[in-house]
Every structure is written in C-alpha cells, then in structure tokens.
Backbone as CSV, one residue per row, in Angstrom:
resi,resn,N_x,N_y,N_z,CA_x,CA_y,CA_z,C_x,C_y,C_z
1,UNK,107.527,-143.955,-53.320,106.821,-145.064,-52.705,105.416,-145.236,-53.296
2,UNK,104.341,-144.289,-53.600,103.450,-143.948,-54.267,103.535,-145.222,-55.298
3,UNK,104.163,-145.019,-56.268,104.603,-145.136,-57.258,104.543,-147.219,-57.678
4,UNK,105.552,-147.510,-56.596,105.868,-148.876,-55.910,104.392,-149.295,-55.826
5,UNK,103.823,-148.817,-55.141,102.316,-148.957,-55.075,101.278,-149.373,-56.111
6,UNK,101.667,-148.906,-56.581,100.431,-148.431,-58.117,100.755,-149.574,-58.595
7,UNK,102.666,-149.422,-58.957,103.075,-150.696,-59.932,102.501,-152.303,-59.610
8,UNK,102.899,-152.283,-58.178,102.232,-153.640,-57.076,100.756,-153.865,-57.742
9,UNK,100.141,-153.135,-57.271,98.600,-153.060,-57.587,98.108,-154.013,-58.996
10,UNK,98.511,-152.971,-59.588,98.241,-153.414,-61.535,98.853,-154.514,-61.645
11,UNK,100.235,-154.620,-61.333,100.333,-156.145,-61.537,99.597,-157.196,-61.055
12,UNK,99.210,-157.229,-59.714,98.162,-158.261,-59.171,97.173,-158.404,-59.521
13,UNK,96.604,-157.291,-60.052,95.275,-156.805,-60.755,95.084,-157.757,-61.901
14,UNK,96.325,-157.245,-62.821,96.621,-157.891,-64.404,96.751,-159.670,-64.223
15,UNK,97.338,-159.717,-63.326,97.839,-161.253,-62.922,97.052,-162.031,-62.591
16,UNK,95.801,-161.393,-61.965,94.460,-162.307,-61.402,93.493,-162.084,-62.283
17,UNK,93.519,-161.366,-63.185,92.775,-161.519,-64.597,93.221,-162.579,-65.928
18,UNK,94.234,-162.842,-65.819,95.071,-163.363,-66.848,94.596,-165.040,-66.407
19,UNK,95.088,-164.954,-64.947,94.539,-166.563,-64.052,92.797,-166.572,-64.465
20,UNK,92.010,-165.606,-64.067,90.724,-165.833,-63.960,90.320,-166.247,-65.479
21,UNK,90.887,-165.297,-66.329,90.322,-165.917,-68.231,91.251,-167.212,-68.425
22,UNK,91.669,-167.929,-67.902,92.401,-169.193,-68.122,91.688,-169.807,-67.436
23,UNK,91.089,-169.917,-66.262,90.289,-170.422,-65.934,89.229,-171.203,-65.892
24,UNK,88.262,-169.666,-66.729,87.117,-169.463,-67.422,86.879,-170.509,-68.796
25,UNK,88.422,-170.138,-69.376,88.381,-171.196,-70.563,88.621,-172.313,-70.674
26,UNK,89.201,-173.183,-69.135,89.332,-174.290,-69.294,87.784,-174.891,-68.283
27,UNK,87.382,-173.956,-68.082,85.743,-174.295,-67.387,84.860,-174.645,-68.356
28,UNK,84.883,-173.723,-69.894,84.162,-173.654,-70.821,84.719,-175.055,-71.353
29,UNK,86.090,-175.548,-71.594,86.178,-176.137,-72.910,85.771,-177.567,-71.870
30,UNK,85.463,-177.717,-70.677,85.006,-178.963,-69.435,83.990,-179.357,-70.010
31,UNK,82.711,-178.126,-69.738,81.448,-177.987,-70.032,81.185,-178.422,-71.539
32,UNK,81.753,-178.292,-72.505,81.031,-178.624,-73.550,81.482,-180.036,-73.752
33,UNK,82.620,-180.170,-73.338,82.902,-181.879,-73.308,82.073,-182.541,-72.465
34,UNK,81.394,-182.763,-71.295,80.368,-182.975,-70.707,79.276,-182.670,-71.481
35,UNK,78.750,-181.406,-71.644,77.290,-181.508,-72.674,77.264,-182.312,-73.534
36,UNK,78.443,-182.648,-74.558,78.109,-183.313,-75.504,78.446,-184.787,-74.864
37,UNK,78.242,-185.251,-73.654,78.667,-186.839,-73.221,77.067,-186.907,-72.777
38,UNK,76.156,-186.228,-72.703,74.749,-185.787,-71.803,74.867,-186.921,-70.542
39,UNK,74.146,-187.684,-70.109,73.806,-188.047,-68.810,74.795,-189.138,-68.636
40,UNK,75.188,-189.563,-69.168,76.016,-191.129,-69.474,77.128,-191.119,-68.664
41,UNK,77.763,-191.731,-67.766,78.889,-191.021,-66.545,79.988,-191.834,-67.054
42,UNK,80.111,-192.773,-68.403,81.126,-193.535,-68.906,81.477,-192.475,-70.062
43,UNK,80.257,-192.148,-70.569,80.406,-191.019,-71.620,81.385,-189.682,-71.385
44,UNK,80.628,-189.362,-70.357,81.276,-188.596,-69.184,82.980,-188.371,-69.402
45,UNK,83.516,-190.081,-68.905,84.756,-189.453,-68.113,85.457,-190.124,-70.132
46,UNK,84.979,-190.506,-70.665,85.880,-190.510,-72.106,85.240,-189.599,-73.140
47,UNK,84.749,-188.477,-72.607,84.692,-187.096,-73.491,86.374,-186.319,-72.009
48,UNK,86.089,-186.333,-70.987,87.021,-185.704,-70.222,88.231,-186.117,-70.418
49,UNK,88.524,-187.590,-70.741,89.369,-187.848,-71.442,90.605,-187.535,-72.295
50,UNK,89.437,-187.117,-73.452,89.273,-186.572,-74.997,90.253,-185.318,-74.806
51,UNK,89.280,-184.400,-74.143,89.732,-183.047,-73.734,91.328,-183.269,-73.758
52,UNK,91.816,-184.209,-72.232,92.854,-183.797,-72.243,93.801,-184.088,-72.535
53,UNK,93.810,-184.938,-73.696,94.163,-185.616,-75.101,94.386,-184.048,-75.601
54,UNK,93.254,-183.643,-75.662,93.425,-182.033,-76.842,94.448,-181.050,-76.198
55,UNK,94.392,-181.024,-75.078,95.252,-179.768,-74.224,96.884,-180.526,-74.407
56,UNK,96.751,-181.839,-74.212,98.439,-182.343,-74.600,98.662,-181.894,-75.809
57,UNK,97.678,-182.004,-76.897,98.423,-181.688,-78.101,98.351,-180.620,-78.706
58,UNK,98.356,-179.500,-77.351,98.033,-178.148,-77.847,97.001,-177.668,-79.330
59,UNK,95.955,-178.527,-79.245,94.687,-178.368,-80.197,94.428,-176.827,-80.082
60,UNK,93.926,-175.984,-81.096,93.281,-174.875,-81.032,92.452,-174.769,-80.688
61,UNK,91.604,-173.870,-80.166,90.487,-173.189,-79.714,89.155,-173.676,-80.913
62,UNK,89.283,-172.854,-81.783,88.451,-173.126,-83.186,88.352,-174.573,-83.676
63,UNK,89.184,-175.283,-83.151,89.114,-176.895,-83.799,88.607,-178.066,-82.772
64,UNK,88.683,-177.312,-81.505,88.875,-177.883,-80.460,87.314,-178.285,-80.543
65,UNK,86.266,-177.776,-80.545,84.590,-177.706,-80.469,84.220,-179.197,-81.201
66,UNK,84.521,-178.478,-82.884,84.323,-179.948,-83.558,84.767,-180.961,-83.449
67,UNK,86.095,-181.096,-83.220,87.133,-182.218,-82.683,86.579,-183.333,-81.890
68,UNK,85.989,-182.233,-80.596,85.262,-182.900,-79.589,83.774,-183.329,-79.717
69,UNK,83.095,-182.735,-80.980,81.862,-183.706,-81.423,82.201,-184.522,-82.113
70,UNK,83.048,-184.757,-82.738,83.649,-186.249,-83.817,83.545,-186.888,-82.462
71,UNK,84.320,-186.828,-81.270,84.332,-187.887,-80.491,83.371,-188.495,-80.232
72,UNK,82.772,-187.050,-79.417,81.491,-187.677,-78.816,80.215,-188.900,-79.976
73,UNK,80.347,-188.573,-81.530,79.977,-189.298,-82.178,80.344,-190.661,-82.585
74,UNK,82.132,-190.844,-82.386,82.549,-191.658,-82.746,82.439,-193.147,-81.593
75,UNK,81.886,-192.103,-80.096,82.131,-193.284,-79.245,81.428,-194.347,-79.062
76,UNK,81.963,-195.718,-78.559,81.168,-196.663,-78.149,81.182,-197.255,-77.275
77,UNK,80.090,-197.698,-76.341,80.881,-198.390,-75.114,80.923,-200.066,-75.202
C-alpha cells in the first residue's frame, strides 16, 4: 500500500508540473505578443490574433519570437 502511495504522489506531482510549464509558456508566448502591440487595444487583439494563428500551425518556439515581430511591424490599421 506504501508503495500505491508514493506511485499516486509522483504522478500528481509530475502531472501538475508538466500543466504548470505549459502554462507558463503559453503566458510567456501572450506577453510578448502584447509587448510588442504596446498600448494600442486594436494592436492588442491582432498581435493575439497572430499568436493563435502560430499555435494552429504548430510554429516553433525559436521562430515563434521573430515571426511575431514581422507582424507586429507589418501591421496596419
């Protein structure tokens, strides 16, 4: 029973870490799409947009940054 225990544990443990860094990274990749829209609340929601344009097309991590300053450069209202 001990045993049952431990296993329980670590898994929930492992499982709410795995959720929390997925999280974290879709908090981060929010935030820089917002920073780079700065105060503008049209800017705003077509950098948020953008983003999830990138997450449909399973964009990388490493490409994802610049990707999202082309936008933010390319936009116009």
């Amino acid at each position: 029973m001990d045993y049952f225990i431990v296993v329980v544990a670590t898994l929930a443990g492992l499982g709410f870490h795995v959720w929390l860094y997925v999280r974290m990274r879709r908090w981060m990749d929010r935030d820089l799409a917002l920073s780079l829209a700065g105060g503008d609340p049209h800017k705003q929601a077509y950098m948020l947009q953008r983003l999830q344009h990138a997450r449909q097309s399973k964009m990388g991590r490493k490409a994802l940054a610049q990707w999202l300053a082309q936008e933010a450069a390319a936009y116009s209202r």
